[in-house]
N, C-alpha and C positions, 0 to 999 in steps of 0.2 A: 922261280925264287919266291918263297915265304916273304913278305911282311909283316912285322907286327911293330902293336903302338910302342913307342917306348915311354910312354908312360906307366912306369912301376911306381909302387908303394913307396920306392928312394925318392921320389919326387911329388908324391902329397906334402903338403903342409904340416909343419910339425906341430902348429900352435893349436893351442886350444884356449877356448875362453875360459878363466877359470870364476869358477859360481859360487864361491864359500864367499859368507860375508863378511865383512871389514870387523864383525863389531863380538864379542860372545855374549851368551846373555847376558853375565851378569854386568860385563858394561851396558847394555842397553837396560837392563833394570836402572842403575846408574843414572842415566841420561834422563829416564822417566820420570824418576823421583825430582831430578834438578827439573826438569821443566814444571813438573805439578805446580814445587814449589815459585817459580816463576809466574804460573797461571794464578798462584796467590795470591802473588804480589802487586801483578799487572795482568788482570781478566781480562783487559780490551788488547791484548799485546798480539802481533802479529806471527807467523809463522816466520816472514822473513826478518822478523827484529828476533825471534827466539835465536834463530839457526846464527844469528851472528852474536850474539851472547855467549853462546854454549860452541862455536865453531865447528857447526856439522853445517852441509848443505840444508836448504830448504828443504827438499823434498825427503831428507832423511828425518827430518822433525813431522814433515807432514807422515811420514811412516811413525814412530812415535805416538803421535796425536793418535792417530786413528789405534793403534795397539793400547792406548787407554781407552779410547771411545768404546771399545771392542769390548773390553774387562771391566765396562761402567766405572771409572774410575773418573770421568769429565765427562763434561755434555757442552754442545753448543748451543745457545743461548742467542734468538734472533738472526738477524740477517747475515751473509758474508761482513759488505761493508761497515755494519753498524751492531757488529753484535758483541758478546764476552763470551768467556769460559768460564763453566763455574765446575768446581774441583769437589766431588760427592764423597763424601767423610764416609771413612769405612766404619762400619758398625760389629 
């Protein structure tokens, strides 16, 4: 007598992770613009004081920050604990 697995394709997993992001751009231009102006307001303001102003997680601000960093749009200015943002005026 034959054996075989019975493990068939009926019995993989159906799920998948899905990888599209929460946000589309032009919300996240959105988001950019409210932080800049934030960084305006308050240079020395933290990422976790931003992300609870604006209700994103931290690390979705720290994604933000760095996509203006990226676009020279902000620069960081001094140390982690003791430094600002300062927000480079487009010309």
């Amino acid at each position: 007598p034959k054996t075989t697995p019975k493990t068939t394709p009926k019995t993989t997993p159906k799920t998948t992770p899905k990888t599209t992001p929460k946000t589309t751009p032009s919300e996240g231009d959105k988001l950019r613009e409210i932080i800049i102006k934030l960084l305006i307001d308050e240079p020395f303001i933290s990422a976790s004081k931003i992300a609870k102003k604006i209700n994103i997680s931290r690390d979705g601000v720290r994604y933000h920050l760095q996509q203006l960093k990226d676009a020279k749009r902000i620069t960081f200015v001094g140390k982690p604990r003791n430094g600002y943002w300062k927000v480079i005026e487009k010309s």
